[in-house]
C-alpha positions as CSV (number, residue, x, y, z in Angstrom):
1,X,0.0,0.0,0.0
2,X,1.2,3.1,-1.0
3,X,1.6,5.8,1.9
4,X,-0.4,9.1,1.7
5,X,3.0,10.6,1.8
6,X,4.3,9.6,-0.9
7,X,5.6,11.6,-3.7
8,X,3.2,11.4,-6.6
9,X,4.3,10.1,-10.0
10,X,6.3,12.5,-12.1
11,X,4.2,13.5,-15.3
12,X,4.7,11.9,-18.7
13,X,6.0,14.4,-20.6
14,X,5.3,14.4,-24.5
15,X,8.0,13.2,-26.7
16,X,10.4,16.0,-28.1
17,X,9.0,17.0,-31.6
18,X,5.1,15.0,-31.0
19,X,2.4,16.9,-32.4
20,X,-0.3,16.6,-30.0
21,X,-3.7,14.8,-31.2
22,X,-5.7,18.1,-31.1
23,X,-3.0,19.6,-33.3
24,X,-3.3,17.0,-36.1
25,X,-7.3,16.9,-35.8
26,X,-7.0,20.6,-36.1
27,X,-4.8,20.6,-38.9
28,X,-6.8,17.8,-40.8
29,X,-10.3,20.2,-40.2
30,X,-9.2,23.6,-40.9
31,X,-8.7,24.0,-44.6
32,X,-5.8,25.4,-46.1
33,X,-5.8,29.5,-46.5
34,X,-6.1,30.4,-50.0
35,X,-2.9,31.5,-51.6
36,X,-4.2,33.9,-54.5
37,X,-7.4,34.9,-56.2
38,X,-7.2,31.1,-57.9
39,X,-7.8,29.6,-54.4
40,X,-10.4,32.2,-53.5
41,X,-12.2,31.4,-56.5
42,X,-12.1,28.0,-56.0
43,X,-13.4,28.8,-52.3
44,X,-16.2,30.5,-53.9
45,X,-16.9,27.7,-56.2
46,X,-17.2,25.0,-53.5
47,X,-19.5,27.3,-51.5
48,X,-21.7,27.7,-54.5
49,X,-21.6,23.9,-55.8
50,X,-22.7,23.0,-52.0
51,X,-25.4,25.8,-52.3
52,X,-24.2,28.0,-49.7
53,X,-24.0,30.6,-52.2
54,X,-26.8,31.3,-54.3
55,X,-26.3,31.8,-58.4
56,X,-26.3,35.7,-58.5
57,X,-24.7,35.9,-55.3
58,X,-21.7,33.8,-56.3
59,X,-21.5,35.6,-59.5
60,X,-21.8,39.0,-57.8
61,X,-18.7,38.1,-55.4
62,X,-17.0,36.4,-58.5
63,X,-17.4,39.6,-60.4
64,X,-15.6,42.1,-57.5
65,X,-12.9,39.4,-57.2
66,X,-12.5,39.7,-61.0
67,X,-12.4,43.4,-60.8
68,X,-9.0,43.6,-59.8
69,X,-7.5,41.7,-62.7
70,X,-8.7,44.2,-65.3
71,X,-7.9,47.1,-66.2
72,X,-9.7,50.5,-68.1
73,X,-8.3,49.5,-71.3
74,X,-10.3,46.0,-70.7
75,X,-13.9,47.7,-70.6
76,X,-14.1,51.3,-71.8
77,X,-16.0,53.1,-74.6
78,X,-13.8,53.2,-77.7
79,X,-12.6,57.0,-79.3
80,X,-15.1,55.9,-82.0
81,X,-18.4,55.5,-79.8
82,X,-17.8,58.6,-78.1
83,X,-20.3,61.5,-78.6
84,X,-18.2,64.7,-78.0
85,X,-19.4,68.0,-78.7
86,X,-17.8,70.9,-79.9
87,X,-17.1,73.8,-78.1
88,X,-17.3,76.1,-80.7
89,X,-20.7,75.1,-82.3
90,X,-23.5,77.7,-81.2
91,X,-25.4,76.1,-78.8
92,X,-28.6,75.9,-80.8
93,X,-27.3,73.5,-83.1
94,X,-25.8,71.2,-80.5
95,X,-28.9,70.6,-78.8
96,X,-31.1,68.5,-81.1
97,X,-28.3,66.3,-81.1
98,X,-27.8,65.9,-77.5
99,X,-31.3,65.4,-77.2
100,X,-31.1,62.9,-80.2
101,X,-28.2,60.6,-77.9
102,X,-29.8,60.6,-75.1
103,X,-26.9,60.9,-72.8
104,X,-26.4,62.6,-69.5
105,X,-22.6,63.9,-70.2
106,X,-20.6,64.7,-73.2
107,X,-16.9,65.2,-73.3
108,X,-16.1,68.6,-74.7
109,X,-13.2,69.4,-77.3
110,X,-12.0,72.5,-78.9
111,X,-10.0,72.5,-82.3
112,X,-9.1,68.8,-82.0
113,X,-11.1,65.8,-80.4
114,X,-7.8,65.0,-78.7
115,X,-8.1,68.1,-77.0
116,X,-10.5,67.7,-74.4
117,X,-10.9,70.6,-72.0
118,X,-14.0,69.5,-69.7
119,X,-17.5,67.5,-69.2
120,X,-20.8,68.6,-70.0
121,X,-23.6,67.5,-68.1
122,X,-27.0,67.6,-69.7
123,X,-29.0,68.7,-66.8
124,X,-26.7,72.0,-67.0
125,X,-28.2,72.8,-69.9
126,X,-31.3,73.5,-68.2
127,X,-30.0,76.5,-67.7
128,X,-29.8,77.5,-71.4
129,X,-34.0,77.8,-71.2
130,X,-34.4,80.7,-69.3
131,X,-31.1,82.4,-70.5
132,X,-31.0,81.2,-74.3
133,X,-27.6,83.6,-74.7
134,X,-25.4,81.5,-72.0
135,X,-22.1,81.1,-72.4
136,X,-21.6,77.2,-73.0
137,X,-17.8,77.6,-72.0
138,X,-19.4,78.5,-68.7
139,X,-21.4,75.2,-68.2
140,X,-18.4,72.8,-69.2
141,X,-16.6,71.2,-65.9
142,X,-13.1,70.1,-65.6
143,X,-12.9,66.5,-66.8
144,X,-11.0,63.6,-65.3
145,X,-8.2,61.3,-67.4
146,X,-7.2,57.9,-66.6
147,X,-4.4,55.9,-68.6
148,X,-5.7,52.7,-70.2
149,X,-3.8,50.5,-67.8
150,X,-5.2,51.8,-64.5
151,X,-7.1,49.2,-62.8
152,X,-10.9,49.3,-62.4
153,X,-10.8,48.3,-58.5
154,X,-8.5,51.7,-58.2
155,X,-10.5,53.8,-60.5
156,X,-13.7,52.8,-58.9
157,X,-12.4,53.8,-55.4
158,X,-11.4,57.2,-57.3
159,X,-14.7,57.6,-58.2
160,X,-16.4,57.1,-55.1
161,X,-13.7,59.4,-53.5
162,X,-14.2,62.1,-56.1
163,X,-17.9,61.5,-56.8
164,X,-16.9,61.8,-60.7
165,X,-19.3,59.8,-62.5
166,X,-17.2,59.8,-66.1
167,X,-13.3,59.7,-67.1
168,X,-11.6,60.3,-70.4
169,X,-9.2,57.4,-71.4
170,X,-5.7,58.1,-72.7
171,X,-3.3,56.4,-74.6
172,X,0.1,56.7,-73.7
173,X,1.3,59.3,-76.3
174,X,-1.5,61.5,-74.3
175,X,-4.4,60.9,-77.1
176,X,-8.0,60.2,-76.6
177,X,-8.8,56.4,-76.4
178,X,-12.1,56.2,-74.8
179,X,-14.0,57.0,-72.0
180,X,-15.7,54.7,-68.9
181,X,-18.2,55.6,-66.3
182,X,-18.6,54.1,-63.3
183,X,-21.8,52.7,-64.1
184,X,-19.4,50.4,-66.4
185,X,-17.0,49.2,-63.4
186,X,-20.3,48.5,-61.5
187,X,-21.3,46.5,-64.1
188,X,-18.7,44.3,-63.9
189,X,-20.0,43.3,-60.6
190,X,-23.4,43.8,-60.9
191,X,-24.5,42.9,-64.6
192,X,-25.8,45.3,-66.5
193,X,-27.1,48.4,-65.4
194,X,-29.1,50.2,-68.8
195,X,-25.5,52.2,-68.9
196,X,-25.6,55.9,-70.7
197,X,-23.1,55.0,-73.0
198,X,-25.1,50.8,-73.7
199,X,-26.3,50.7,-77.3
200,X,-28.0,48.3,-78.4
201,X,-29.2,45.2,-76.9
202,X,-27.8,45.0,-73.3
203,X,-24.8,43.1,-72.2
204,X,-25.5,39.8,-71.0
205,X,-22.4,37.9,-70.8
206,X,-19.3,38.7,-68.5
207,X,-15.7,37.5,-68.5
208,X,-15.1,36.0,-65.1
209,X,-11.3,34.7,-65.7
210,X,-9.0,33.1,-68.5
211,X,-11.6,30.5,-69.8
212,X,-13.7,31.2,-68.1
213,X,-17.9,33.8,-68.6
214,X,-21.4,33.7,-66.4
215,X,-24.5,34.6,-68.8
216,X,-27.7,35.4,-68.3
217,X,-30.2,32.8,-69.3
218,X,-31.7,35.5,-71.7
219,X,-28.8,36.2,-73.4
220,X,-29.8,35.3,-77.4
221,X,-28.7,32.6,-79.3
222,X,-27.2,35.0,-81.9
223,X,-25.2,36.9,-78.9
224,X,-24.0,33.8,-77.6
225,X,-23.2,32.2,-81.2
226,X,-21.0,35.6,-81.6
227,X,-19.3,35.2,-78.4
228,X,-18.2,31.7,-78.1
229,X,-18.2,31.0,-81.9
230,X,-20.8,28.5,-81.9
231,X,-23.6,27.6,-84.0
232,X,-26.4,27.0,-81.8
233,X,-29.8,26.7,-83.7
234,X,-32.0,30.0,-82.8
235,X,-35.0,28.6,-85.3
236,X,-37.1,27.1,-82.2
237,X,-35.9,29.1,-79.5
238,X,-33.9,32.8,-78.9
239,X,-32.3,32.7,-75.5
240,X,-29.4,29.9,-74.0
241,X,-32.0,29.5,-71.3
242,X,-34.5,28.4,-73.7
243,X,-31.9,26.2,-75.9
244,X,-30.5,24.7,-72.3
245,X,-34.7,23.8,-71.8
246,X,-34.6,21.8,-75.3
247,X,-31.3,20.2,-74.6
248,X,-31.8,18.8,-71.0
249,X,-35.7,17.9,-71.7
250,X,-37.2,20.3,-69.2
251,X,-36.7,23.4,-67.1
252,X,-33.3,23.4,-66.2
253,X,-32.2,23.2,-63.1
254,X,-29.7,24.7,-60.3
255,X,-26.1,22.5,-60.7
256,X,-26.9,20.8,-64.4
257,X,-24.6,20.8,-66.8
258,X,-24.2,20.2,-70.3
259,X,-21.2,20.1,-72.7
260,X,-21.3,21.9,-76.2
261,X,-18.2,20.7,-77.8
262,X,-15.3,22.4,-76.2
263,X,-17.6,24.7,-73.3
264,X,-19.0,23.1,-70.0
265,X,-22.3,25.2,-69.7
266,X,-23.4,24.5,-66.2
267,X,-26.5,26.5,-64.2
268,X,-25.6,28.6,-61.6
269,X,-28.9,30.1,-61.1
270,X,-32.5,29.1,-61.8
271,X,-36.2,29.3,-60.8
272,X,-39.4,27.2,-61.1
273,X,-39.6,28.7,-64.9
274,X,-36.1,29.4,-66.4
275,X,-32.6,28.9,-66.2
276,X,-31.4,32.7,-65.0
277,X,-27.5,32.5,-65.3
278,X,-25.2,30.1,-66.5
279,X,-21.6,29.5,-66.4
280,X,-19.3,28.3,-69.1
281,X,-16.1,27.0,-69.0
282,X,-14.2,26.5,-72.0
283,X,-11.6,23.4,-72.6
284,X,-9.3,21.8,-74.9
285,X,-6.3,24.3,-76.4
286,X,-8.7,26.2,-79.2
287,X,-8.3,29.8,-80.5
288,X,-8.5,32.3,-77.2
289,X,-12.4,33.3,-77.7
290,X,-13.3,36.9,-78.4
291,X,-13.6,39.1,-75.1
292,X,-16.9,39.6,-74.0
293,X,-19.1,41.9,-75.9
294,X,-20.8,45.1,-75.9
């Protein structure tokens, strides 16, 4: 029998170098950090093939991450879709056409369209109706010019910091290139926002990485023909949604997928009547496909 006064047992020490069991279940649990945008992507992915992450939400997030990878020169208004107006036509003249455009602001030139000295915003114009005889020079605000490499996550903090709406785009020997609003970064994120400067039918499909676009479900056959240079038929049906419907047999659903030579379509958001976006992935070593369109 041991006496109550003896010494109790030394403690087992741990060997020198053991990881302790809670250390290696810890390690096993806790996933890996991500390293880059790839792995935050990926992160993104998982979340939205386990439905944590609802269609539009996934592509929301997808779209600010991509953000950051592109630059002005990616999205802006080419020189040749610009509407400009010219300083030195009488004011009269210039304002069937800005009515005719329908834009809110016009970047104003003298002499030469390279020679941009300020913004015009249509609602200063209102002015011009109870004092026809205004000085247009007067009206014209200093305008804002962004090289073409400037990335869109920094512009659009510039925006929002000095509450510009619009910039001119330069090229590097200092001529005009374009123009973007902030409307158009937001779209990046957001999908399409009826922008000033949008002719046309709406943009429906968005660059999201190398290989890789989301699309609306209403995105037309021809569009997406255009895009990806497929030949979908557009004879029974006009929209992806509706040529995903044929394909599959009925209304497509949240997670399906369907492979169209080298592109893996899959749904990534749907309701009890439609397929609402898509993604597409495209495989195989073909031709870089065109960059996604106006």
């Amino acid at each position: 029998m041991m006496s109550d006064n003896a010494p109790d047992p030394e403690p087992r020490l741990p060997r020198q170098g053991a990881r302790s069991l809670r250390d290696r279940l810890s390690a096993f649990i806790r996933p890996t950090e991500p390293a880059d945008r790839a792995d935050i992507q990926a992160v993104l992915d998982a979340a939205h093939d386990r439905e944590v992450l609802d269609g539009e939400s996934w592509a929301m997030i997808s779209g600010a991450l991509d953000v950051a990878n592109k630059t002005v020169a990616d999205i802006m208004v080419p020189r040749s879709r610009m509407d400009m107006i010219d300083i030195a036509r009488p004011l009269p003249e210039l304002l069937p056409d800005i009515l005719d455009t329908g834009r809110s602001r016009f970047p104003v030139y003298e002499d030469d369209r390279d020679n941009i000295i300020g913004i015009l915003l249509a609602k200063d114009l209102l002015q011009s109706i109870s004092n026809p005889a205004i000085n247009l020079r007067t009206l014209v605000r200093p305008a804002v010019f962004v090289p073409e490499t400037k990335r869109l996550n920094v512009l659009l903090h510039d925006f929002r910091s000095s509450r510009n709406h619009l910039a001119v785009v330069i090229d590097e020997h200092g001529g005009t290139s374009g123009l973007i609003t902030m409307e158009d970064v937001l779209e990046q994120i957001v999908g399409d926002i009826e922008d000033e400067y949008d002719e046309g039918e709406a943009r429906t499909i968005f660059q999201t990485g190398n290989k890789s676009w989301r699309a609306m479900g209403i995105t037309t056959i021809d569009s997406f023909n255009r895009q990806f240079d497929t030949r979908l038929p557009d004879d029974d049906y006009d929209t992806i949604g509706g040529w995903l419907a044929a394909e599959l047999g009925h209304i497509p659903r949240r997670g399906e997928r369907l492979a169209h030579h080298d592109l893996d379509i899959t749904v990534v958001g749907a309701d009890a009547k439609r397929a609402l976006w898509v993604h597409i992935q495209q495989n195989g070593s073909t031709p870089e496909l065109a960059a996604a369109h106006d």
